[in-house]
N, C-alpha and C positions, 0 to 999 in steps of 0.2 A: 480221751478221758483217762489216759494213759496217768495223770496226775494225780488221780483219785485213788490209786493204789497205796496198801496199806499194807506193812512187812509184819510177819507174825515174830520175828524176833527172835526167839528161843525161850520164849518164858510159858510156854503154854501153849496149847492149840489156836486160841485166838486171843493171843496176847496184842495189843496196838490197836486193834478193831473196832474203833468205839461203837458204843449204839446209834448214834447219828449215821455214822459210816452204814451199819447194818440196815439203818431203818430206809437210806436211800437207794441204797443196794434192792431192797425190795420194791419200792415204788416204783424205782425204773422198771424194775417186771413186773409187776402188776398194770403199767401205765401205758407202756414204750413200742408194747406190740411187737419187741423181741422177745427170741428166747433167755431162758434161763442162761446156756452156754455161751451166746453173744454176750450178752451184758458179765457174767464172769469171766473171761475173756477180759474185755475192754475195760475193767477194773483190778484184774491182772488177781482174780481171788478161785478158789474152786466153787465146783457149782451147787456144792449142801450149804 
């Protein structure tokens, strides 16, 4: 899922991030039965 990474840029803490990105980022953990740290990891994002 290496593809699904999103570069913060330099404009900001979560600059390029969109909310679609965000909102699936959470689904998968809420969903996925991994952790928090897997799935940020495998989206290449930290884990707040």
């Amino acid at each position: 899922m290496k593809d699904a990474k999103k570069t913060l840029g330099g404009r900001g803490r979560h600059a390029g991030v969109t909310p679609e990105f965000r909102a699936e980022a959470v689904r998968l953990v809420e969903t996925s039965g991994r952790s928090v740290a897997a799935i940020a990891e495998d989206l290449g994002i930290g884990k707040s």
